[in-house]
N, C-alpha and C positions, 0 to 999 in steps of 0.2 A: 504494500500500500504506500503510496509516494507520501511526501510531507505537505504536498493542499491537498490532498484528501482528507489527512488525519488533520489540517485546521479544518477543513469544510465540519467534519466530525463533531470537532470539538466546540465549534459555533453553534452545530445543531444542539449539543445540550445544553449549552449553556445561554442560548436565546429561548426568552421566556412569553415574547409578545409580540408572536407570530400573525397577527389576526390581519395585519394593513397590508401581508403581501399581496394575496391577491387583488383587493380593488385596488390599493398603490398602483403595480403594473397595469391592470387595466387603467386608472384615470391616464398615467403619463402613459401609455400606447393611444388613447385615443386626443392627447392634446397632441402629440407629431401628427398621428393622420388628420386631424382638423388643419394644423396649421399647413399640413403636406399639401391637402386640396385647395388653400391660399393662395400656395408657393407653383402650383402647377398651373394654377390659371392663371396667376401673371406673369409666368415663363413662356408661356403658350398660346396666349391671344391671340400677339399678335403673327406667330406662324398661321394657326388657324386662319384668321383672315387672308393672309397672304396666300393662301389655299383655298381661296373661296369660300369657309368655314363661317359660323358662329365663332366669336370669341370665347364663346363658354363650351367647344365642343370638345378639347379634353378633359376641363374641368369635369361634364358632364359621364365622360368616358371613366374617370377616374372615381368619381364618386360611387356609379355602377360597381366597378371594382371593390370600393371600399366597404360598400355592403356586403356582396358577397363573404369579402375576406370578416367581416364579423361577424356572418350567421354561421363563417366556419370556425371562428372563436368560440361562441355562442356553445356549438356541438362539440366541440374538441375540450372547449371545459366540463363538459359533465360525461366525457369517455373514459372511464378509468386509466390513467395513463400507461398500468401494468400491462393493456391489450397486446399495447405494440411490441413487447418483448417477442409474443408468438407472429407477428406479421414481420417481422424485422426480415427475414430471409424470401418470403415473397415481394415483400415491398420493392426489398435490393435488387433480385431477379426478374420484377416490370421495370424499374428505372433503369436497366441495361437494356430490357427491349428497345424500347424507346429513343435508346441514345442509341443504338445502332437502326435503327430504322430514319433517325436523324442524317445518317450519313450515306447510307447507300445510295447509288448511282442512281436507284430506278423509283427513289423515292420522294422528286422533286415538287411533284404536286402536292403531297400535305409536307412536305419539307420544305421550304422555299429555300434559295438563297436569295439573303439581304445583306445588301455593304457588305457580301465578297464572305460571310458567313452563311451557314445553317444550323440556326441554335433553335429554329422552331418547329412544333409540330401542331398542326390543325386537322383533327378528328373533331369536329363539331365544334369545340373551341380552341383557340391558339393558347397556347402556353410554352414554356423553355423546358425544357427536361432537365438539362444542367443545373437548374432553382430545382426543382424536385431532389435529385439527387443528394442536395444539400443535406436535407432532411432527413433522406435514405439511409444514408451514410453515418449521421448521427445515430439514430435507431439502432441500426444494425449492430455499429460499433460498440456503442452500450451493450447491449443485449451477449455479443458475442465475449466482449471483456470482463462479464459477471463471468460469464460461465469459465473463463482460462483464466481466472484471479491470481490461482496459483501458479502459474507459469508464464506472469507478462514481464519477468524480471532477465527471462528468457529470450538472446535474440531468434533462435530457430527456431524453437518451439512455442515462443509466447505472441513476438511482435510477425515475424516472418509469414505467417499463416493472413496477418492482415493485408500485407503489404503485396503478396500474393491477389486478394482481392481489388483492393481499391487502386493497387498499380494499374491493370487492364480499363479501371472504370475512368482512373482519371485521363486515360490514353484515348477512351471516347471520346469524353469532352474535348481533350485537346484536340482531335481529326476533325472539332465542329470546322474552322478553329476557332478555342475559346481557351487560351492562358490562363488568365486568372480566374474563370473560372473551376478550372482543373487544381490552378493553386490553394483555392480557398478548398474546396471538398480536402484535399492533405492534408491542409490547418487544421479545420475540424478534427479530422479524425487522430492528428497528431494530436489537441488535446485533449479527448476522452480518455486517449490511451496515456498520455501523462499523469492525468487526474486518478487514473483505475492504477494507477503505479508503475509505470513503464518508464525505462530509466532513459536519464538524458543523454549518459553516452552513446547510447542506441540510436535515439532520432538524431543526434548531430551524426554519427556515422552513415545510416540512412541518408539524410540529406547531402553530405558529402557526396555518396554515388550517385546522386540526382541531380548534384550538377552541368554535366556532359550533358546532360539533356536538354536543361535548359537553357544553357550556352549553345546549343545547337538550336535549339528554336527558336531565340533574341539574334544568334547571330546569320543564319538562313532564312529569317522570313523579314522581307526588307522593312516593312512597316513597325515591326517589331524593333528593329534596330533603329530606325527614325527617332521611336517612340525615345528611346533609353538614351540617343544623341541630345536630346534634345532636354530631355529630363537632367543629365550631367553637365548640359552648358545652355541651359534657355534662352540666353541674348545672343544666343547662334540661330538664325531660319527663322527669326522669329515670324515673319511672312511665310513660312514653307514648313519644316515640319514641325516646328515648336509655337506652330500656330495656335491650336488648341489650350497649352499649358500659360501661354502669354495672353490669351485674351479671358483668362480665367485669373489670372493674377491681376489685370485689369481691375476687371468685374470688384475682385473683392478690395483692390486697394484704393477704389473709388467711392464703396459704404463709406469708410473713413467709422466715426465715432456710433455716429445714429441713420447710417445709410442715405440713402437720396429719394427714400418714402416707396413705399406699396406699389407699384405697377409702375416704376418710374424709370428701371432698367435702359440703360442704354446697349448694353454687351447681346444679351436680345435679340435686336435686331438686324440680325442674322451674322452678327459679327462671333457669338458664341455658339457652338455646333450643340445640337438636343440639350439646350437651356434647360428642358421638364425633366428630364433624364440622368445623364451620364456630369451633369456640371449646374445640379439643381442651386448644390451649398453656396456657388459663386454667386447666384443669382441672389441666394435669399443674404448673403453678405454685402452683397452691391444694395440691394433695398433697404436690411434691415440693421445695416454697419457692424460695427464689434460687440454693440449690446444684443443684436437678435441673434448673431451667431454665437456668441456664448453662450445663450439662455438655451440654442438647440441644441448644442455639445453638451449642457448640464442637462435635459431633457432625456438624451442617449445614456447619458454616464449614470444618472439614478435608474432606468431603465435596465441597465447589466448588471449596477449594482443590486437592486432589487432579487434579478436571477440569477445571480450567486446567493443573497442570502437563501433564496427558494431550493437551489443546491443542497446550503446548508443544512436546514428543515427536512429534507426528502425520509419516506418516509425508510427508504432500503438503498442501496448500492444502485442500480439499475435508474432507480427516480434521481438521483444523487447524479448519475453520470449524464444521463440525459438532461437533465436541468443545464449544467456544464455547457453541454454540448450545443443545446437550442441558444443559452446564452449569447455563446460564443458565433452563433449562425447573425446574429444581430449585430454586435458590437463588433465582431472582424469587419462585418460589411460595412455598416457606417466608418469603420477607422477607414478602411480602404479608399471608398469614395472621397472623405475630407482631404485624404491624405494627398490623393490626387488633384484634386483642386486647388491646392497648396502651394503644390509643386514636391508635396516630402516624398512623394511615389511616382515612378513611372505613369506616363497616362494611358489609362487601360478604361474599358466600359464596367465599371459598377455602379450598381443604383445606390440610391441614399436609402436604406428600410424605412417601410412607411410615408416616404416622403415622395419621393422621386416619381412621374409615372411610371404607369407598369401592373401588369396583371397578378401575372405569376408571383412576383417578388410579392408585392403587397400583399396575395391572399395568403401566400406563403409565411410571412412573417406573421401576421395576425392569427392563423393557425397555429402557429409556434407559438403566438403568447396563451393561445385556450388550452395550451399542452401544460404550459407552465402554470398557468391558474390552477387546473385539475391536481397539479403534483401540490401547490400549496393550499390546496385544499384537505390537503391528508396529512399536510405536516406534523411531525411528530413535538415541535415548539410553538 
């Protein structure tokens, strides 16, 4: 058992006044998606109109979404979260479907490619499989970690048996292509398996032979190398490839203290690439300065914190990991997108959770919070 499992452990007994996790996280998940469908409609207007649209038509799109994703909260808190332990192994074996049906040659009509990707699949509705998988992967990795408790100390026979698995899966996602999405599914699942007691010599040595890889895919696939020229010296292309990271730095160093007000965005207008999307954070710091973007970062940061202490509370090992893990599916992706925005990360497509539009991700993450509500609903503090 590593030493944040045995604090997660020791928090659980020793926290006595457990009762505000749940609606906590619920109130702060539904003030990001309130403030998310603000921040989308005034990212979006005016593309909308420039498309012949209503100004309010991704708002409208998005809000759709956000219902859904809460009537899937709604159900996912009152599903015992124990279920999933026995669904873990088909869950994983449809989100492989999926992601190889994502790729095949012959599968372009409900696979489109878009911007030179195929990360989608439309069977009556569109959604990503690579967001799915996120979840999968959690699930599974919990579920399988209770069970080889005693042997994840082990690199053959403890961690190697995972790595077996989620090596192949994250190799789907990357033939979408999709990087960091293949990155983040590792994340996750490197820390369930830290959290369940898997040592760190292990995953720095793992990571080590993952190198080669990913120096081969940063350094063969040209726009990847763009990405990362451009990330290491941004007042280089700033017209050409460090276009993106430079009119996001813009964006937000033009909020200044209390932004330049609510729909008032200049970066917008078409000077910043999926303002609603991939580069929401610039937007809402170009409107809403250093004070809205702080309040959102403290909005994320009590939100992880919350699912940690919910971790904490679980009622068993398995609630305990998954808690971790879903955590971790929220606050990776939020650091990732900031980060990006920033300029602290390479520029890659992550969404903002709950914020940014988007289907999948929103109803995704919102299902993620009705999983964690249900586990502190049985906590043992």
């Amino acid at each position: 058992m590593s030493r944040l499992t045995g604090a997660l452990s020791l928090d659980a007994r020793q926290e006595t006044g457990g009762a505000y996790l749940a609606p906590g996280l619920v109130t702060v998940t539904l003030l990001l998606v309130g403030f998310g469908l603000l921040s989308v409609y005034s990212a979006s207007s005016f593309t909308a109109q420039s498309e012949g649209l209503p100004d309010s038509y991704y708002l409208v799109q998005q809000a759709a979404r956000a219902l859904v994703g809460i009537a899937a909260l709604l159900a996912a808190s009152y599903v015992d979260y124990r279920v999933y332990r026995h669904l873990a192994w088909p869950a994983l074996a449809m989100t492989v479907v999926m992601l190889v049906i994502v790729i095949l040659p012959w599968t372009e009509p409900i696979a489109p490619r878009l911007n030179g990707a195929r990360r989608w699949l439309t069977i009556g509705v569109t959604f990503q499989p690579s967001e799915v998988a996120k979840l999968a992967v959690v699930v599974w990795t919990a579920a399988l970690a209770v069970k080889k408790q005693d042997r994840l100390r082990s690199l053959r026979h403890g961690l190697l048996p995972f790595l077996l698995v989620i090596g192949p899966l994250c190799l789907l996602i990357l033939l979408e292509p999709h990087l960091s999405g293949a990155m983040l599914v590792g994340v996750l699942a490197f820390v369930v398996l830290f959290v369940a007691g898997g040592r760190l010599g292990h995953f720095i040595f793992l990571g080590t032979l993952g190198l080669p890889v990913l120096w081969d895919q940063v350094m063969n696939t040209g726009y990847r190398l763009n990405r990362m020229m451009a990330f290491l010296k941004p007042e280089l292309g700033a017209d050409d490839i460090g276009y993106q990271l430079n009119q996001s730095l813009i964006a937000i160093g033009s909020g200044g203290l209390f932004g330049v007000g609510f729909g008032e965005s200049l970066q917008k207008l078409f000077y910043l690439p999926e303002p609603q999307n991939d580069f929401i954070f610039a937007i809402i710091a170009e409107e809403w300065g250093l004070v809205g973007s702080v309040l959102v970062i403290g909005l994320f940061l009590a939100w992880a914190l919350l699912g940690v202490r919910i971790a904490g509370c679980a009622p068993d090992l398995f609630g305990r990991l998954m808690a971790v893990g879903l955590t971790a599916l929220v606050a990776v992706g939020a650091l990732a997108h900031i980060g990006v925005t920033l300029g602290a990360l390479p520029t890659t497509g992550v969404n903002l959770p709950f914020v940014s539009a988007g289907g999948t991700g929103l109803v995704l993450a919102l299902a993620v919070t009705g999983i964690l509500v249900n586990i502190a609903k049985q906590r043992r503090c």
